[in-house]
N, C-alpha and C positions, 0 to 999 in steps of 0.2 A: 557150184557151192556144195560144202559136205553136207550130213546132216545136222539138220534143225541152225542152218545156217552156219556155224563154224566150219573154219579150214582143217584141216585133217593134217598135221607135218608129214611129212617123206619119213620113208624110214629107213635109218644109214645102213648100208650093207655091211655084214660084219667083216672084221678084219680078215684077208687070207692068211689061211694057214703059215707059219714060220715066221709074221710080219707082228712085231711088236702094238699094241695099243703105243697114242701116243701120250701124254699126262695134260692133266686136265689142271684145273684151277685149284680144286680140291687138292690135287696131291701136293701142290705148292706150299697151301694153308695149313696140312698138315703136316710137312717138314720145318714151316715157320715156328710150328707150335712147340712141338719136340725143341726145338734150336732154344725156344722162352723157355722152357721147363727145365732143361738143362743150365741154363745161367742162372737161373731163380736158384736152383738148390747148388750152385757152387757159391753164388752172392749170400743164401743163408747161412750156408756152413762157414764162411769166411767170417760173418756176424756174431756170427755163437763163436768162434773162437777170440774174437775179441774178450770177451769175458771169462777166457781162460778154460783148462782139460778139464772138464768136470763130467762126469756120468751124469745126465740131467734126467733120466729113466730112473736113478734108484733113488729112489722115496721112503727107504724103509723105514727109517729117521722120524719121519714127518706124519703128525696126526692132523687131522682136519679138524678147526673149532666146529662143537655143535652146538645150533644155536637154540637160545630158550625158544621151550613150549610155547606154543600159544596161551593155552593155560595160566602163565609164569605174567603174563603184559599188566600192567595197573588195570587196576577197571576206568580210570578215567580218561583209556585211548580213546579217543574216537573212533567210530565207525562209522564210512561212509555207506551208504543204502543206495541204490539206485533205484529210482522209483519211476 
């Protein structure tokens, strides 16, 4: 037995020189993701054209409502308290 009773794994010898690593699981799961991420933004861009050529970045147009103060509310809101 190793110490404090666990097994201790082998340890793989590294690959000789000129000889490829071979792919692991991981590298699978990260060509799968790529492969998602890629069809996600051709399926969006396909979405957004449904609703026609529009610059959706220029906002120059567009003001944002601001909304009343606090100050501005009836005095007969309620307020809740936690207590």
């Amino acid at each position: 037995m190793g110490q404090g009773g666990f097994n201790m794994p082998a340890q793989q010898a590294p690959a000789p020189v000129g000889e490829k690593q071979h792919y692991n699981v991981y590298t699978f799961l990260l060509v799968i993701a790529f492969v998602a991420m890629v069809i996600a933004c051709v399926v969006l861009h396909q979405e957004l054209m449904l609703f026609g050529e529009t610059n959706w970045w220029n906002t120059g147009g567009i003001r944002p409502s601001i909304p009343a103060p606090v100050s501005a509310l009836p005095s007969s809101t309620p307020i809740a308290f936690l207590g």
